[in-house]
VMD Tcl script that draws the C-alpha trace (Angstrom):
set ca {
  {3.65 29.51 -9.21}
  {5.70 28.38 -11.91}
  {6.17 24.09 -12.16}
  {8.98 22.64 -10.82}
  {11.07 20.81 -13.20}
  {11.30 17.79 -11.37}
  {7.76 16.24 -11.24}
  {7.58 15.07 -7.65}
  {7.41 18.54 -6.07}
  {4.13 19.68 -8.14}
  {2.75 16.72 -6.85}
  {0.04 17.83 -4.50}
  {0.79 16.34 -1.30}
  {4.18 17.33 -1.82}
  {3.19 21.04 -2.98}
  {1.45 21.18 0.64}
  {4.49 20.86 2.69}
  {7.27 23.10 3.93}
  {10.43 21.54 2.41}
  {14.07 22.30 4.16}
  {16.71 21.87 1.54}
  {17.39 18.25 2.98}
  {14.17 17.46 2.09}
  {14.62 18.78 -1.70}
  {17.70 16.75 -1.27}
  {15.91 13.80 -0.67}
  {13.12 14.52 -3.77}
  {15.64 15.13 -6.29}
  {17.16 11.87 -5.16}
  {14.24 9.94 -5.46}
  {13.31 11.72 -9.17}
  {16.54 9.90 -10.68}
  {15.63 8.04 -13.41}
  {18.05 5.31 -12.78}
  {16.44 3.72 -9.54}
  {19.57 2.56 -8.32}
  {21.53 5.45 -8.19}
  {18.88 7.13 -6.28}
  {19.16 4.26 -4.26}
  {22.49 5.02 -3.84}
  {21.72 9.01 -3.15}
  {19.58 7.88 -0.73}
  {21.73 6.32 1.10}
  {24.52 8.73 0.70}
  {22.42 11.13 2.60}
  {21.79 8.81 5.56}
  {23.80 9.96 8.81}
  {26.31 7.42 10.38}
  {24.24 4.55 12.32}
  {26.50 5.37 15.22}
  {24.49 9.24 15.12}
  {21.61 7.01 16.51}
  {18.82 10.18 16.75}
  {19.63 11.68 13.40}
  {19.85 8.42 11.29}
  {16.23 7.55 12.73}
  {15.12 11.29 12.04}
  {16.05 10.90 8.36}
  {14.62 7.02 8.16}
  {11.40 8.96 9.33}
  {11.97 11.84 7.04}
  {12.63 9.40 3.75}
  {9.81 7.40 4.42}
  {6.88 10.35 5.11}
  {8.19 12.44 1.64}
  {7.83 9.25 0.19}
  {4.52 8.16 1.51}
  {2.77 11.72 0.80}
  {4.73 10.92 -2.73}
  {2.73 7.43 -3.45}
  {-0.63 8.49 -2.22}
  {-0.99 12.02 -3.93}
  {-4.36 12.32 -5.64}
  {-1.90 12.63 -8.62}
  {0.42 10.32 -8.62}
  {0.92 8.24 -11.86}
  {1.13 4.24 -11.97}
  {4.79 5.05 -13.45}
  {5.84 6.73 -10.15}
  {4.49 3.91 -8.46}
  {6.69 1.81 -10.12}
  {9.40 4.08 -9.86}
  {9.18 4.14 -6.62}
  {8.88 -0.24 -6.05}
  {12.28 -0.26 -8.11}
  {14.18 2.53 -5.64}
  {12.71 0.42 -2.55}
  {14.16 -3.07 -4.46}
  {17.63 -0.95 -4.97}
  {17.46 -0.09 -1.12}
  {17.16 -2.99 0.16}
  {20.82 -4.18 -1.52}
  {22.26 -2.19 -0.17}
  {24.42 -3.10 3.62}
  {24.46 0.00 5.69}
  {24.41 -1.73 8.70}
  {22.19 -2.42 11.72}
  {20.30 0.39 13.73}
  {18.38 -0.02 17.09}
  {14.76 1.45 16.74}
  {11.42 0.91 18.72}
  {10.68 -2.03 16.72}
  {14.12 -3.58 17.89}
  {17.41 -3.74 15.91}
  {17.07 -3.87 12.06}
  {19.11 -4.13 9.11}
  {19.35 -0.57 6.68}
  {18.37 -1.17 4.59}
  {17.56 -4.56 3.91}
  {15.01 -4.58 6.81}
  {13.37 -1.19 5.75}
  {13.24 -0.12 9.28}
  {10.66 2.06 10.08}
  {8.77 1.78 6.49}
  {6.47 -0.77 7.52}
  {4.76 0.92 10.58}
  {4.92 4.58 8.54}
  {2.90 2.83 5.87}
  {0.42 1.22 8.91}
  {-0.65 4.84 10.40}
  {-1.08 6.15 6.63}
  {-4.03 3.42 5.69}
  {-7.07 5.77 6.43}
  {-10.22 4.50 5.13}
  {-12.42 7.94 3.72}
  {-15.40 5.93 5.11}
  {-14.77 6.52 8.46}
  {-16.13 9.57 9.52}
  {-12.71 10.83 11.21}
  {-10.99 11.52 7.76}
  {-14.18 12.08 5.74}
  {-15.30 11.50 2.30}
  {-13.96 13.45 -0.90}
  {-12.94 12.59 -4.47}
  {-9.24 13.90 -3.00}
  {-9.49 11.30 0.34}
  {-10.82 8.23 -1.93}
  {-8.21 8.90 -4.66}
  {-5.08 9.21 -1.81}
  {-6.85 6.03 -0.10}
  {-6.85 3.53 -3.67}
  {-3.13 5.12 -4.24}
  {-1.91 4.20 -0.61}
  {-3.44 0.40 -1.25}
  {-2.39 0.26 -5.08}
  {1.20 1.05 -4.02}
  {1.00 -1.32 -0.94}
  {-0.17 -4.07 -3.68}
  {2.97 -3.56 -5.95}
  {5.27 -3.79 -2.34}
  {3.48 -7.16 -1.25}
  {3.95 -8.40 -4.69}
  {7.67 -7.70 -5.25}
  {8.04 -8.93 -2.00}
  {9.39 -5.49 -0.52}
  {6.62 -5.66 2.36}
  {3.86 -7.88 3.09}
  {2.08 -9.40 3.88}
  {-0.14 -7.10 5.07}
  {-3.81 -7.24 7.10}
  {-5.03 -4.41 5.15}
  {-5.49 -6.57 2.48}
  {-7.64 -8.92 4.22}
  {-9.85 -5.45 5.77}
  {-10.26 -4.16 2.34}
  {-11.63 -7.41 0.98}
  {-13.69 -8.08 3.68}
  {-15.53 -4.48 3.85}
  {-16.01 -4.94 -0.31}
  {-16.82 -8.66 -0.92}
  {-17.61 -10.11 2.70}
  {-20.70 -7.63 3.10}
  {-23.50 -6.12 1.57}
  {-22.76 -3.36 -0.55}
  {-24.61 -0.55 -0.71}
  {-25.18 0.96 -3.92}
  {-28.56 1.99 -3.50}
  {-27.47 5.27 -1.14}
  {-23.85 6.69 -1.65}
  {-22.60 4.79 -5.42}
  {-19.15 6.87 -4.84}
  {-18.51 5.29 -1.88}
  {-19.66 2.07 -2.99}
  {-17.26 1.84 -5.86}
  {-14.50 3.55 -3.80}
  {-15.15 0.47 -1.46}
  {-14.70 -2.03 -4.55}
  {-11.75 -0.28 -6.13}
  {-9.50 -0.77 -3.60}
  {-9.42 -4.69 -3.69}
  {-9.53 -4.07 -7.45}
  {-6.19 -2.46 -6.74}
  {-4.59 -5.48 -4.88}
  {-6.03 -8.07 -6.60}
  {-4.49 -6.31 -9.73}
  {-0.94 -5.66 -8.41}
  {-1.00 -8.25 -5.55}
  {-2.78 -11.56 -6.75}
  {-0.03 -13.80 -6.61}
  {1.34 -13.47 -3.22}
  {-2.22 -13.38 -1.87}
  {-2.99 -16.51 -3.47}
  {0.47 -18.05 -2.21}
  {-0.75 -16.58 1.29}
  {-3.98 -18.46 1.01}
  {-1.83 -22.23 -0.57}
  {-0.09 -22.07 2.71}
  {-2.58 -22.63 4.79}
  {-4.07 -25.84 3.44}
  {-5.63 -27.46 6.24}
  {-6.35 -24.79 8.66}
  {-10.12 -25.52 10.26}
  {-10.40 -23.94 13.52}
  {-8.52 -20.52 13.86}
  {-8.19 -19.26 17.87}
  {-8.48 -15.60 17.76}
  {-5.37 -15.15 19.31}
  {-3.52 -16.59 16.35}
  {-1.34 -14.52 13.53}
  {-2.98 -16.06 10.68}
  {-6.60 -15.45 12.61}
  {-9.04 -12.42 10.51}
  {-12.26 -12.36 10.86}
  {-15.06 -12.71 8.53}
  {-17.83 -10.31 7.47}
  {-21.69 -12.00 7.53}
  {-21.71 -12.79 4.33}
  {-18.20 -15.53 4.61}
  {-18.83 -18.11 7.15}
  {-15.82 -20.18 6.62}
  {-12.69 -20.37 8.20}
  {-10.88 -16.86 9.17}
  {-8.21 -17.40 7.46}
  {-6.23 -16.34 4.51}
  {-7.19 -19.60 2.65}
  {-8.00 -21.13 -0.50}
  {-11.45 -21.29 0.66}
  {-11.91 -17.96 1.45}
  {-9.65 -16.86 -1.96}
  {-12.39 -19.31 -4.10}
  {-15.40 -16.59 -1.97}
  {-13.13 -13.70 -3.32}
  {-13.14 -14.63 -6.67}
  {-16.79 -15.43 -6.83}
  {-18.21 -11.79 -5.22}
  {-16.20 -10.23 -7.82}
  {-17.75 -12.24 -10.27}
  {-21.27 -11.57 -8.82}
  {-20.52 -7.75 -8.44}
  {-19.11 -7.38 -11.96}
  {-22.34 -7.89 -13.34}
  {-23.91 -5.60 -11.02}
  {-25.70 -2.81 -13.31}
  {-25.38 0.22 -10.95}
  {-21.84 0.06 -10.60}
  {-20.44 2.09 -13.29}
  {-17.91 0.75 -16.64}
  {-14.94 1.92 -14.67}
  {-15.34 -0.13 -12.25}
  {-16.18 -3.15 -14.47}
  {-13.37 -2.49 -16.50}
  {-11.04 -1.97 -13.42}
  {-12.35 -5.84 -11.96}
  {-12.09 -7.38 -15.25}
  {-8.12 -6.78 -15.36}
  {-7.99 -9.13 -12.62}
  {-5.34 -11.55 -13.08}
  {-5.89 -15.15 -12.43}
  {-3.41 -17.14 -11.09}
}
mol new
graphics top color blue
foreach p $ca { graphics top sphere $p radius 0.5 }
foreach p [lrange $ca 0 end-1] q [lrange $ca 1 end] { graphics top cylinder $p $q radius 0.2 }
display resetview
């Protein structure tokens, strides 16, 4: 089959899917190179709010194509960003407000709907449900990298899939002994946010100074794996435990240059 001239539909995800010509619609959209007038294409294509049913349909519709766009085992870091700048565009743009599931929200400021498509998308290769394969670990860092570049432009965020992929990598043993793919698949990911999402993370951790004892019923309440026994929060503390497992792992000799190289462009705030 001959390639498609625009990029995103020999993207494999994309390549996978039945596309109705609103769907095309919506991909050439998104392939504008100016990220504001496929912004405004975007929009343009959006029913009236007062079509309740079919505006939600095609808030649904945007978001999936875009999703399977972001996490394709192919996708570049330019789409990413690409993508980050059509989301910023979005989100100036007044539409109006639109009662969903999630209660009434602002389109598009509010990015209704986005948040919980991006939620049911985060599926970790390491659990036996979706299985482990070069294609699932690649579409699992993509999903995580672009979710880093969101929390840091402050498009989404903050999010507790951040906190799980830090804990699994740098709050508990690793094991690099049986399965070193799934080991470094485990470290990359946290790689990714650190990389793309240091800042607001740290910001997340500054404001809560003083937090000691965390009920379990609170928001700001996560868990620690065995190796952190300090408070379970997002906090400076537990950012200071970050920093020094990737330290300690980054001089771990099984793990492979890639990954070294990937942890050493670690910002530092």
């Amino acid at each position: 089959m001959a390639e498609h001239k625009n990029i995103l539909f020999n993207l494999t995800l994309i390549k996978k899917r039945t596309l109705s010509p609103q769907k095309s619609d919506i991909l050439n959209a998104f392939a504008c190179e100016d990220t504001e007038n496929a912004a405004f294409q975007i929009d343009y294509y959006c029913p009236p709010l007062t079509e309740k049913e079919e505006a939600e349909n095609y808030l649904w519709m945007v978001w999936d194509l875009l999703i399977d766009i972001i996490s394709s085992p192919d996708v570049t870091s330019e789409i990413h960003e690409h993508f980050v700048s059509i989301l910023q565009n979005l989100q100036q743009i007044g539409k109006g407000d639109l009662l969903v599931w999630t209660g009434e929200r602002r389109v598009w400021r509010d990015m209704p709907l986005f948040p919980q498509c991006m939620e049911v998308s985060f599926n970790d290769p390491m659990d036996e449900e979706v299985g482990f394969t070069p294609e699932s670990a690649q579409i699992w860092r993509n999903i995580n990298s672009f979710a880093a570049r969101c929390m840091n432009t402050g498009t989404l965020g903050p999010y507790t899939q951040v906190v799980d992929a830090l804990r699994e990598a740098l709050e508990e043993e690793l094991d690099t002994d049986h399965d070193l793919a799934k080991a470094e698949c485990r470290m990359q990911v946290p790689c990714e946010w650190m990389i793309h999402g240091a800042k607001p993370l740290l910001w997340w951790a500054r404001e809560n100074i003083g937090y000691a004892n965390v009920a379990e019923d609170e928001t700001q309440y996560f868990p620690g794996g065995s190796l952190y026994k300090g408070t379970p929060a997002v906090c400076l503390q537990r950012w200071g435990f970050w920093q020094t497992r990737f330290e300690e792992l980054g001089k771990d000799p099984v793990l492979t240059k890639r990954f070294r190289r990937r942890r050493s462009r670690r910002p530092r705030p």
